[in-house]
N, C-alpha and C positions, 0 to 999 in steps of 0.2 A: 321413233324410239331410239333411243341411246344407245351407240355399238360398246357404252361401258360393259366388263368383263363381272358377274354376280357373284365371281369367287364363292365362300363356301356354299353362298346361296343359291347356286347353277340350279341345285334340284329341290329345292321349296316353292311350296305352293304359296308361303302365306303372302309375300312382298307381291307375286304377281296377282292375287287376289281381290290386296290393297289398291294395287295401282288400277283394276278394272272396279273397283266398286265405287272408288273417285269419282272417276272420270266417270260412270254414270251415274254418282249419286250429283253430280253437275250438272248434268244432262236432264237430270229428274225434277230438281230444281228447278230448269228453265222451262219445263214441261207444268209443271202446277202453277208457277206466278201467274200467267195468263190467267189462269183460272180465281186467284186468289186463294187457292187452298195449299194449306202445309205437306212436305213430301211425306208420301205413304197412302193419302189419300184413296187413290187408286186403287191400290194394295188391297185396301181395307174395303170400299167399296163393291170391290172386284169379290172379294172372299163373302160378303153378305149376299151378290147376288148368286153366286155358283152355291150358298149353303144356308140356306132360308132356317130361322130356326136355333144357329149355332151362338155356343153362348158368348161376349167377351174376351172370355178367358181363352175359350178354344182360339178365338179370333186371334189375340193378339199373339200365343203360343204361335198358330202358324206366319205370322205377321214378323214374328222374332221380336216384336216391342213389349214395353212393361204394362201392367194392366194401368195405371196409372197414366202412360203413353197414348194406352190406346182411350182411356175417357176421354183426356182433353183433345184428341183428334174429333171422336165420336161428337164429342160438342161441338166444335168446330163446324162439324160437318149437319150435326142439326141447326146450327146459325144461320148456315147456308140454303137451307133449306131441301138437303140431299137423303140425308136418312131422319128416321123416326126412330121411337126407340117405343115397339109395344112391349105391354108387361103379360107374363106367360100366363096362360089360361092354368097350367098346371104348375108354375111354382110362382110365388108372391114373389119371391129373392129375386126374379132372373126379368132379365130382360131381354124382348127380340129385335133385335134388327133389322130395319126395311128397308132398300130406298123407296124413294118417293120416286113418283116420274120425273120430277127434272133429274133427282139424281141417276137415272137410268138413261137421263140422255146426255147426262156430263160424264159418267163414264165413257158413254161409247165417244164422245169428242175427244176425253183426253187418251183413250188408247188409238185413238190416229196421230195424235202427238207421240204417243209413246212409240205406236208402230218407224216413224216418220226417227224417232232417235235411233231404235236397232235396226234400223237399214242398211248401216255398217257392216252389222255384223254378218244380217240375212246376205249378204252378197258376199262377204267371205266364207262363210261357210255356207255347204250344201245342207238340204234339209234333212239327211239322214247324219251330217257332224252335227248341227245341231241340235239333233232328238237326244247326240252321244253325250252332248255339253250339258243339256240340261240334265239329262240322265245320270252324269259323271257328279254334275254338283248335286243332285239330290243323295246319293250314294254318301257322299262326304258328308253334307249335312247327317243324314243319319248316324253316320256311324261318331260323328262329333257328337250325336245326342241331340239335335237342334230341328226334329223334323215331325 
């Protein structure tokens, strides 16, 4: 990193925010091509399995992407053969989200990819700075409205 001097910006969050969401949204990048699937993938995947049931909307709310964002991912990922898209016993409108088993075994491949990118960080930080980082950004996010 640059011994540059951040002048008024010594005590903002947003530039050093910028500069760690690059460089891993690089890193995320190099993490999905392998796979053939667009960044977020994971993301999305990861939230269908931890939340059987949840709609789209909720999805892509926690996702941070547009509903819009999160279809042509969702398609995507039904091309691929990862998720399904059942329709709800109780509302016609809605649709559920599944994966499918390979998609339950391409998540767990690509979070050894992903594990394998924040190894960085695990080895700088101890696991209770860690609990504090995630902890700190959740904090921000809400109180931004974004959580």
């Amino acid at each position: 990193m640059s011994d540059l001097d951040w002048g008024l910006l010594s005590n903002s969050v947003g530039p050093r925010v910028r500069l760690l969401r690059n460089n891993l949204n690089a890193r995320s990048i190099a993490a999905s091509d392998p796979f053939g699937l667009p960044t977020g993938s994971l993301t999305i995947m990861s939230l269908i399995a931890q939340n059987p049931g949840s709609s789209q909307k909720e999805l892509a709310d926690k996702a941070g992407i547009t509903g819009p964002g999160l279809v042509s991912l969702v398609d995507d990922l039904e091309r691929h053969g990862l998720v399904r898209r059942d329709r709800s016993t109780t509302d016609r409108r809605r649709n559920m989200l599944v994966l499918t088993d390979k998609g339950e075994k391409t998540v767990a491949e690509m979070f050894k990819v992903v594990s394998q990118i924040e190894a960085p960080i695990r080895e700088e930080l101890s696991a209770k700075e860690l609990d504090q980082l995630i902890g700190l950004i959740d904090r921000v996010l809400k109180a931004l409205g974004e959580s």
